[in-house]
N, C-alpha and C positions, 0 to 999 in steps of 0.2 A: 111731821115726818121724822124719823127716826131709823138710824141704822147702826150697828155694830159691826165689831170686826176685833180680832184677837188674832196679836203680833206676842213676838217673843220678845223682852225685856231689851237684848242686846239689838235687836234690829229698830226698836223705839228709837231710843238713844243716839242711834247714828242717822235715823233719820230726823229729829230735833234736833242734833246739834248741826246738820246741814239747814236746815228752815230756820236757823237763828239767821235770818236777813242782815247782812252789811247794809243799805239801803238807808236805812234811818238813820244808824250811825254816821255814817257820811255825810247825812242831813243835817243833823244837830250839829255837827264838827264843822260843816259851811257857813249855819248860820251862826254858830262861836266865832269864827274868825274874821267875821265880817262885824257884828254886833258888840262884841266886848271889848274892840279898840274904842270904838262911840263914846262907849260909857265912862271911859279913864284907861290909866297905864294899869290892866292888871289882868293883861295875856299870862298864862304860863301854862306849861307841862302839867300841872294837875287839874287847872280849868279845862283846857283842852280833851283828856281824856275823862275829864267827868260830862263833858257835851257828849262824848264818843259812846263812854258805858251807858249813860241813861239812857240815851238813845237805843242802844241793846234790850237795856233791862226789862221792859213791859212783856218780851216776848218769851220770858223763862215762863208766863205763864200757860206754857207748849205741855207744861205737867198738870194743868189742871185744868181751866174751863179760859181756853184760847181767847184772847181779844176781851175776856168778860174778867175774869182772876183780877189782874194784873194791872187793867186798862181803864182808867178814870180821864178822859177829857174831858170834862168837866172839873174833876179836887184836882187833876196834876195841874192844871192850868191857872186856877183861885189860891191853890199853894205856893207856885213857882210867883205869882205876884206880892201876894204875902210876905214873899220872903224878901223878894225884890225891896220892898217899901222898907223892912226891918233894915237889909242893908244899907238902903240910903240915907235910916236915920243914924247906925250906928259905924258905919263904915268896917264891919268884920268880916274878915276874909272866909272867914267859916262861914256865913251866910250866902257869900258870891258865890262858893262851890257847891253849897244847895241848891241854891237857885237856880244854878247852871244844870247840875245834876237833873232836878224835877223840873227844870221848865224842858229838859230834850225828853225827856219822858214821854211830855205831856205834848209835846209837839208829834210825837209816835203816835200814839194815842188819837189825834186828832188827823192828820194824815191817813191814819187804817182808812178809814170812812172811802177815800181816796182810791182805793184799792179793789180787790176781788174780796169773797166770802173766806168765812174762817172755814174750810174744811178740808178735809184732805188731798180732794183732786179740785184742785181751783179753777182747773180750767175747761171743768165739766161741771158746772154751779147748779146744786139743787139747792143752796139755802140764798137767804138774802140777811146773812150775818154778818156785816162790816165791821161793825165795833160799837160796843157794849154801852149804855150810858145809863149810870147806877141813879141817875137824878130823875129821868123821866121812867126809870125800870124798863127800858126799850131796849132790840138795835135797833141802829141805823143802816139804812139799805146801803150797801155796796156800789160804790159809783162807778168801777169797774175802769178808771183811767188809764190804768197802769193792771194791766188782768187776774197776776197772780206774786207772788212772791219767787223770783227765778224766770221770769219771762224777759225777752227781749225788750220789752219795753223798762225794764225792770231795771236791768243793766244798767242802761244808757242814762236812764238817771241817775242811778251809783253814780257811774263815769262822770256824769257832770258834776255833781255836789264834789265828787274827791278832787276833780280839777280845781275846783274853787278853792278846795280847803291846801291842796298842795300850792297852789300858785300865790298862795296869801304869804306875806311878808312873815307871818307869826309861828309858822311851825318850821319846828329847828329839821333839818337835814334829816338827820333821823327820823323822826316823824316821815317824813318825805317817805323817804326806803318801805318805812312799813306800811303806809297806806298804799303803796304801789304794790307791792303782794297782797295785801288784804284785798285790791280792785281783781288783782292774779285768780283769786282765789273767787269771786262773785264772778267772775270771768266764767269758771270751770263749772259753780254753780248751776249757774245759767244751761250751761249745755247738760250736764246731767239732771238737770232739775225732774222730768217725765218719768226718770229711769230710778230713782232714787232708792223704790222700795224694792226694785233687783238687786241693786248695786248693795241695799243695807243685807238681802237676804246671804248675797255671795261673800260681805263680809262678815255678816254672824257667823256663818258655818267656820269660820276659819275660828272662833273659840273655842278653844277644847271642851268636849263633850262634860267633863270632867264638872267645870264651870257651868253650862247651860244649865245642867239640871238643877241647880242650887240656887237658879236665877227665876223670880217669878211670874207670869203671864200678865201681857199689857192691855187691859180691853177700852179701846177706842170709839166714845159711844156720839152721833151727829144727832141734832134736836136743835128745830126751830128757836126755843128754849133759851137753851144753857148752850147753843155752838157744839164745839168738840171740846167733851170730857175725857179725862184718863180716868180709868180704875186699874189701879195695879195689883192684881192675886200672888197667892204665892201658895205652891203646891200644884206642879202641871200633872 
């Protein structure tokens, strides 16, 4: 099965930088704050946010072949231990923060499965794309626990992992503040999630014309396959 669909560049963009999930992030930052006291004194401010971003990161691949680009449950998970082991022989702080980094990655990664299908309207599922596994050349069916990305049950996850991660003795005050607006913000998420591609349409139009036309056409293509592809044209 296969379908297409051609969005304008500026309405892409606002609708991927909303589909960047908090969710995972908050995940990986739960299980940092819980897990790296275990191992030794060696909480800080750039472990913490390296659990946060890699947890982010697997989803930038919203520019190219979703959940497949990007998404290695299998090498993030064999890396993230790799590195682990190198760490504990040589004890370098530069290894913690890899390891920290690719093990939330791969915790992403492994978690999709978790989840609804990679495609546009998640909550109308014609694929069964969960996440990509480059070792068996498969997907994995979508286990549909949690429906979509921006659904109520989606939330209340967030909500819980960020409680974890704020109620934990390790994140300084600050930290605090912002994870309570980043919960602010998957909060608003959540309600506009259905409505997103009005919401991106009513904000493109507010670019000046001027600008559109210099901007190049987004085509959005679904397949059993390869998930959701981007090909980006230029020349409308």
């Amino acid at each position: 099965m296969t379908s297409r669909q051609f969005i304008s560049t500026e309405n892409y963009i606002l609708i991927s930088i909303a589909m960047m999930a908090l969710t995972h992030g908050f995940a990986s930052l739960a299980v940092a704050v819980v897990v790296l006291p275990v191992i030794g004194d060696h909480v800080g401010g750039p472990l913490l946010l390296a659990a946060f971003l890699g947890g982010l990161a697997p989803d930038a691949d919203l520019l190219a072949s979703h959940r497949k680009t990007l998404h290695y449950p299998v090498g993030f998970s064999a890396v993230a231990l790799l590195l682990f082991a190198a760490f504990s022989l040589t004890g370098w702080s530069a290894l913690l923060l890899l390891t920290v980094a690719v093990g939330a990655a791969a915790l992403h990664a492994v978690s999709d499965v978790l989840g609804g299908s990679a495609e546009r309207e998640p909550w109308n599922p014609t694929m069964d794309t969960g996440v990509y596994n480059h070792v068996l050349g498969r997907w994995h069916r979508p286990r549909r626990y949690v429906r979509y990305s921006g659904a109520p049950e989606d939330f209340l996850v967030c909500l819980a992992f960020a409680t974890v991660a704020v109620s934990s003795a390790v994140t300084p005050a600050a930290a605090d503040v912002t994870l309570f607006w980043l919960v602010a913000l998957a909060g608003l998420y959540t309600l506009c999630r259905k409505r997103l591609a009005a919401i991106s349409t009513g904000l493109g139009n507010l670019v000046p014309t001027q600008v559109r036309t210099l901007l190049p056409t987004v085509r959005i293509e679904e397949t059993e396959t390869d998930g959701t592809t981007v090909d980006i044209r230029f020349g409308r």
